[in-house]
N, C-alpha and C positions, 0 to 999 in steps of 0.2 A: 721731031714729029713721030717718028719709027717708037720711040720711046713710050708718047703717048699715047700712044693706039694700040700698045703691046699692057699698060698699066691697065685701061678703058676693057680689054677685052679681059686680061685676069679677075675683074673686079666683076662683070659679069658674068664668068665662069664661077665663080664662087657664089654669086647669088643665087646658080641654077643649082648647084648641087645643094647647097645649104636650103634649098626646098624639100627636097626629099632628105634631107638629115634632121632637120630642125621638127619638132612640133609645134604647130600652132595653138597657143594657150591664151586665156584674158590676157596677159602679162602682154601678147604681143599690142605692137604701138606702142608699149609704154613708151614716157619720155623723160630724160636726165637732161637737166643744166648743170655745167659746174664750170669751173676755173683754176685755172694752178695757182696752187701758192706756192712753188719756186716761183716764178717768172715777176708773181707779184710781188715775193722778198727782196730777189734780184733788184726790183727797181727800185724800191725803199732805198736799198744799200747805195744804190748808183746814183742816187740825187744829190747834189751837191748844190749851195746856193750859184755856181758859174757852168752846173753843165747838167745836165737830164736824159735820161734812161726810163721809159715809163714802156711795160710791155703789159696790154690788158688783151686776155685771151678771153674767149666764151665759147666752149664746148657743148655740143649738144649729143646724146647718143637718142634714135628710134630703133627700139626694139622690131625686127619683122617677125623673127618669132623666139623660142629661147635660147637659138644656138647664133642668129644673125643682127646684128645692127647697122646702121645707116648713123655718117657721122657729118654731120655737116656744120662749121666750125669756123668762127674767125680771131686773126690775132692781128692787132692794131700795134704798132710799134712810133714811139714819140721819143725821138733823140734831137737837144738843142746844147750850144755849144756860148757862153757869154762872150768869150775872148774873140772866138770869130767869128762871130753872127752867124752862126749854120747854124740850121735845123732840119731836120728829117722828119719825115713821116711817111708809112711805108705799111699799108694791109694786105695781109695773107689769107686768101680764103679756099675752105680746103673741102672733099664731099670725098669720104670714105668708108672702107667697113670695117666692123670688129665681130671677129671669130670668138665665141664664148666655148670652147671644148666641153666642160662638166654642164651645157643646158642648164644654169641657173637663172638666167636672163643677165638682170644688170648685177650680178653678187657672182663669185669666182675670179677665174683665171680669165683671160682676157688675151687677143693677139689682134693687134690693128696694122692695117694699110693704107696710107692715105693719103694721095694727091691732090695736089692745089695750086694755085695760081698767085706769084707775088708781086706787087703794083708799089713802085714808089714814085712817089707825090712830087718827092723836090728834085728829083734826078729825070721823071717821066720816063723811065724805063718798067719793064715787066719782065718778069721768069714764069720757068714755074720751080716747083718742091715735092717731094716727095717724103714723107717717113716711114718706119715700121717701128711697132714699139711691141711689148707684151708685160704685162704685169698682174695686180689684182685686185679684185674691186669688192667691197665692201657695201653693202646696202643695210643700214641701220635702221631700226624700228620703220620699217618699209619707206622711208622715205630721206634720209641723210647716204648721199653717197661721198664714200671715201675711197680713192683710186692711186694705187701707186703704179707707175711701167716706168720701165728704161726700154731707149731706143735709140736710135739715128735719122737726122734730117740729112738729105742732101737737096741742097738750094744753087739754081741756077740761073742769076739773074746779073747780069755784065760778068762774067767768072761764075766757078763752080766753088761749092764750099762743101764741108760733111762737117756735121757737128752733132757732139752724142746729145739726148732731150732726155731729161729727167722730166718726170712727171709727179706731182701731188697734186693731185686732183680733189676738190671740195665740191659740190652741190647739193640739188635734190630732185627726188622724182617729183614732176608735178603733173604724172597724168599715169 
């Protein structure tokens, strides 16, 4: 709990300062959908007609102004098993920020923090997770975004895990 009220207060410490750093432009609100496509490869790869891996993420960034966004995001997880009748399913929903340093909004460099909650279905347990990542984001004729970062998750749900997150991000603005 010490943990999460130490994340909850950085994360409002950073909104406060990022008011007086950021300007606010049209640009702020805008909004980005996208998805990765590692995670969507991943699962391609990992299907097999006796067992299945399907991870569907949906990323959203809201711009507050050019230098802050608000990230609010889920990733659904479907693993089923032929030989021993298992299946899993297991949603991660996560509400974080991303540091844009160069003020481009959604185009540049990029440095994300972001907490979330994880809930599985066939075990009825819950954690939570935590990542950071940074990378760079690409805004194509104003509205195709292209996102690469590397990071790490650490997930804590029955056990503690750290695992590095490759990111290829695809979407678009749609506002």
């Amino acid at each position: 709990m010490k943990t999460i009220r130490r994340i909850i207060t950085c994360l409002l410490l950073a909104i406060f300062i990022s008011a007086f750093y950021g300007q606010e432009k049209e640009a702020a609100y805008s909004t980005t959908l996208t998805t990765n496509l590692a995670y969507l490869t991943l699962s391609a790869i990992s299907c097999s007609k006796n067992s299945a891996l399907v991870i569907v993420p949906v990323y959203c960034e809201i711009m507050l102004n050019d230098f802050l966004g608000v990230n609010p995001s889920t990733v659904v997880i479907y693993t089923s098993n032929v030989q021993t009748s298992h299946y899993g399913l297991m949603i991660l929903a996560e509400l974080g920020i991303t540091l844009h340093p160069n003020k481009k909004g959604h185009a540049g460099f990029v440095i994300g923090i972001i907490p979330g909650i994880v809930y599985s279905f066939d075990s009825n347990i819950s954690g939570y997770t935590i990542s950071a990542n940074a990378g760079y984001q690409w805004l194509i004729k104003d509205r195709l975004v292209i996102n690469t970062t590397l990071g790490g998750r650490y997930i804590n749900i029955d056990g503690q895990m750290l695992i590095p997150d490759l990111g290829i991000n695809i979407g678009y603005k749609i506002r």
